[in-house]
Structure formats: C-alpha cells, structure tokens
N, C-alpha and C positions, 0 to 999 in steps of 0.2 A: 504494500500500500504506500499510499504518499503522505508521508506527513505533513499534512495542510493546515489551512485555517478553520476550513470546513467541519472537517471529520471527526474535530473532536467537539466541535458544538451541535453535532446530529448525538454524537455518542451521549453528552452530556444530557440533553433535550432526553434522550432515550432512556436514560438512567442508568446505563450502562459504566459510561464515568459520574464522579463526583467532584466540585471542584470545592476546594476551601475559601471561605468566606473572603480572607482576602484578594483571591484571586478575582472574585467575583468582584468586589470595590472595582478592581483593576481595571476590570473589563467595561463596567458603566459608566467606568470614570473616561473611558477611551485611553489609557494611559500606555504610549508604546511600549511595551516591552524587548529589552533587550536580544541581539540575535544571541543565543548560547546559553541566556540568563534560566536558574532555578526554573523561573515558571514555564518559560518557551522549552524547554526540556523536555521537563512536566508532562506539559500535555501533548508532545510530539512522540515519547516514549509512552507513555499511556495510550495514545492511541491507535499505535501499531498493533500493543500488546493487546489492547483488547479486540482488533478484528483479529487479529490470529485465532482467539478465543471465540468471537463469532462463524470462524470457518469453518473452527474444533467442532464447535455445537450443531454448524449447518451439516457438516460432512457426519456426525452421528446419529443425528438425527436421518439423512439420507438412508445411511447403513440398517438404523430402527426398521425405517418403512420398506425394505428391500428385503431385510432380513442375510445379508450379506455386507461383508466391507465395500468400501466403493473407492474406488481409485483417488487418490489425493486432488490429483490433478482436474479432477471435475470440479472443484469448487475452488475460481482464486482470488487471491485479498485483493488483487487490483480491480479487478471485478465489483468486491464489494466496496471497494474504494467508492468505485465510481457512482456506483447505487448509491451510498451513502452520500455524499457531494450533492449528487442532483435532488435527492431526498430534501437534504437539509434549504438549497436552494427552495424547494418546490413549499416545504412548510414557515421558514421566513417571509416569504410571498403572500404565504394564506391560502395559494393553490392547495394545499392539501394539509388534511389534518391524520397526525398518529390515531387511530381509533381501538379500543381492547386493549390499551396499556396504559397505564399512570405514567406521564409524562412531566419531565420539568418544565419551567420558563423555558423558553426560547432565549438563548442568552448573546450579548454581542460574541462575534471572531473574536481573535488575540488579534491583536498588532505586531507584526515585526518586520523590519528592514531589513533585510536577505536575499541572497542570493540562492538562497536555497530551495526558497520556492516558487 
C-alpha cells in the first residue's frame, strides 16, 4: 500500500485506527506536520500495518467461504489501497455513507511537505 494522506483517515473514520487526542488538536488545528516527525510516522506505519491486517482478514475470510486456503496473491494491499483512497474521497464528499458499522468523525488528512508522497 501507499502510505498517504488518505488511508489513514478512511482507516480512522472506520475504527480500525485510533488516533490520540493530541493528534486530533493537530489535525483541526491544520497544523503541518513535520516530514519524518513522531506523528507523520505514526500514522504512515499504522497504516500499512493495518491493511496488511485487512488483507489477513479478507484473505481468511475468502478461505472460510471456500473452505480451502486461497492463494495470497488474490487479494492485494495496493488494491485495497486504492478502494480505501476512493472510499475515503467518496465519504468526505457525502457521496457515500459507511452503513452497518459505528463509524468515527470524518477527521481532517495530516499535512506534510514530502517528497514522499
């Protein structure tokens, strides 16, 4: 996956990540954050770690309904990258809403100046 702006504010909205109060100051305050800084870290290692973990769950879940293992390779993070990206676009918008799951705020991106992304 690509550690974006995006991805970890689908994840968060989904409850999947959680972010610390201060973080969150940061975020409404629009406060740029640092390239490399504790938080831009944060949330860029969090949310690799946690599609990996949504791939783990899609791909046993597959396995469940098959009743067989399924090859890794049928399910990939940049894949879900991208679902998640457009997702997060598509509910920022108000086009679409998460339905069947408790949901956070909708919280602002991070800021960061990089080259990285």
């Amino acid at each position: 996956m690509f550690a974006d702006y995006r991805v970890p504010q689908i994840l968060h909205h989904l409850g999947i990540l959680s972010y610390p109060s201060s973080l969150v100051r940061m975020l409404y305050a629009g406060t740029m954050l640092e390239s490399g800084c504790k938080e831009e870290l944060s949330l860029r290692s969090a949310s690799i770690i946690a599609v990996e973990r949504v791939r783990e769950e899609i791909l046993r879940l597959i396995a469940e309904e098959v009743g067989a293992e399924e090859e890794e390779g049928t399910v990939s993070s940049v894949l879900i990258d991208f679902y998640l990206w457009d997702l997060a676009k598509r509910v920022e918008s108000g086009e679409e809403k998460i339905e069947g799951i408790e949901t956070a705020v909708m919280m602002p991106t991070h800021r960061t100046r990089s080259i990285w992304y």
